[in-house]
LUMVEXZA-240359 format. One record per residue (C-alpha): residue in one letter; x, y, z. Coordinates in nm, 3 decimals. Example, Ala and Ser with C-alpha at 12.3 -4.5 7.8 and 13.67 -1.06 7.14 Angstrom:
2
<atom aa="A" X="1.230" Y="-0.450" Z="0.780"/>
<atom aa="S" X="1.367" Y="-0.106" Z="0.714"/>
This chain:
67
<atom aa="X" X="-4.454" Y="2.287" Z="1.536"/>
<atom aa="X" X="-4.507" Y="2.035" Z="1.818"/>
<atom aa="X" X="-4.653" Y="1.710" Z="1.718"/>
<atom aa="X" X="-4.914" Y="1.519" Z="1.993"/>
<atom aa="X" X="-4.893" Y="1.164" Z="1.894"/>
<atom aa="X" X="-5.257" Y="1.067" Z="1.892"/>
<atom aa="X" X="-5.122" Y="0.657" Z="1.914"/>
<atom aa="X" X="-5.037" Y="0.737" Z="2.304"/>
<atom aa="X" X="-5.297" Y="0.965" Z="2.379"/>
<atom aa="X" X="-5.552" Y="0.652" Z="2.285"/>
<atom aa="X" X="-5.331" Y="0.389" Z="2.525"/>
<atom aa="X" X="-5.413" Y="0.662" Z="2.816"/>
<atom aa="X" X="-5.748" Y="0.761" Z="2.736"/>
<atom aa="X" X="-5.913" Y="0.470" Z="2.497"/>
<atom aa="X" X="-6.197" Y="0.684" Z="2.402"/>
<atom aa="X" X="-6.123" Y="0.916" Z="2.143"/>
<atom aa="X" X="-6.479" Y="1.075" Z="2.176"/>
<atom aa="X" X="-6.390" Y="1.168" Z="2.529"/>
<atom aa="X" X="-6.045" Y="1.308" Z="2.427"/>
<atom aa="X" X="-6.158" Y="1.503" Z="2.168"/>
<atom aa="X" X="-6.437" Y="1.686" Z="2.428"/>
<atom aa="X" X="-6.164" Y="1.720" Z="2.720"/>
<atom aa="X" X="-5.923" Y="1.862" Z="2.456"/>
<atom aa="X" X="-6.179" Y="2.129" Z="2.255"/>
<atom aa="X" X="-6.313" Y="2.253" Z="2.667"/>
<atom aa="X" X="-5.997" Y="2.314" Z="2.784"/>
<atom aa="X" X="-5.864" Y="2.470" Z="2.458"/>
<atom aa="X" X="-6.131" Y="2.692" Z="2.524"/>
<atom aa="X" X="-6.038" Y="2.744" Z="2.834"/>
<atom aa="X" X="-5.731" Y="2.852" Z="2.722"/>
<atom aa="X" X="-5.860" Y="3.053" Z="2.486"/>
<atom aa="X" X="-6.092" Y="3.268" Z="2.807"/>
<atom aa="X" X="-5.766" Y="3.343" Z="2.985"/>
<atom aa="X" X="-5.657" Y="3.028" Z="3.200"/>
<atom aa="X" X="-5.329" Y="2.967" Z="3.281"/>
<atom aa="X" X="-5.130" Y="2.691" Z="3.082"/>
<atom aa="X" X="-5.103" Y="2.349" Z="3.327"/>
<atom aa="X" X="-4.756" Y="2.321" Z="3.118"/>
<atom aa="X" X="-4.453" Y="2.474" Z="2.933"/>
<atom aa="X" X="-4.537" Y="2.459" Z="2.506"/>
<atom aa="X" X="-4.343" Y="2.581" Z="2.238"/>
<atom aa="X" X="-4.684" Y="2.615" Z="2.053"/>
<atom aa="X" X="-4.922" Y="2.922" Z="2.042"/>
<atom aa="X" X="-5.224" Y="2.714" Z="1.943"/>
<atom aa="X" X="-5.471" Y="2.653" Z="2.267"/>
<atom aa="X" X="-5.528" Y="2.281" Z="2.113"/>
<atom aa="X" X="-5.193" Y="2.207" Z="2.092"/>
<atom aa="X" X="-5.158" Y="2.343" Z="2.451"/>
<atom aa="X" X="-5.423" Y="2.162" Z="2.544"/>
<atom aa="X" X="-5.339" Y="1.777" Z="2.400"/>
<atom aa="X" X="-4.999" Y="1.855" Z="2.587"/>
<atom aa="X" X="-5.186" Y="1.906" Z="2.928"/>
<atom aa="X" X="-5.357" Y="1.605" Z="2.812"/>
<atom aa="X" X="-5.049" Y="1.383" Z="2.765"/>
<atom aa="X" X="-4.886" Y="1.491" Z="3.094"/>
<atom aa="X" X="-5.182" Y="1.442" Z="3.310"/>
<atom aa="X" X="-5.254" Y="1.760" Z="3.368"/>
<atom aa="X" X="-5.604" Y="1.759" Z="3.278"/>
<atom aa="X" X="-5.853" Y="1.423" Z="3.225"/>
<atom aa="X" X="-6.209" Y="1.329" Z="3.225"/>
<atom aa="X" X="-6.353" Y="1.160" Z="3.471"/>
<atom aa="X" X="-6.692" Y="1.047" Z="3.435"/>
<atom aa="X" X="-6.968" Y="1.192" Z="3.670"/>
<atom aa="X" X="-7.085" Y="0.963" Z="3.962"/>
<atom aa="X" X="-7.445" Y="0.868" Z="3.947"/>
<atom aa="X" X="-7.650" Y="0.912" Z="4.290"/>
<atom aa="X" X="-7.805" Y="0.606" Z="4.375"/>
């Protein structure tokens, strides 16, 4: 079983509300057919997904407001 340690996933992405929406859409993702961003051990999409996560694979970024 792979283990995501959630302790650096905060240090990169402080917001664990964020993490937690980035994480369940591309899960989903995953889940819909798209390709893996990275090389897992694990069958489950979250897992998959937290390991995109870790590597910088995938990441929020916050929508720009028009001024």
């Amino acid at each position: 079983m792979a283990y995501v340690s959630l302790e650096k996933m905060i240090k990169k992405n402080p917001s664990l509300f964020k993490l937690v929406l980035v994480a369940a859409e591309r899960a989903n993702q995953l889940v819909e057919g798209s390709k893996a961003l990275v090389q897992s051990a694990s069958k489950k999409m979250s897992t998959v997904a937290l390991e995109e996560i870790r590597e910088g694979k995938v990441y929020y970024e916050a929508p720009k407001e028009d001024e």
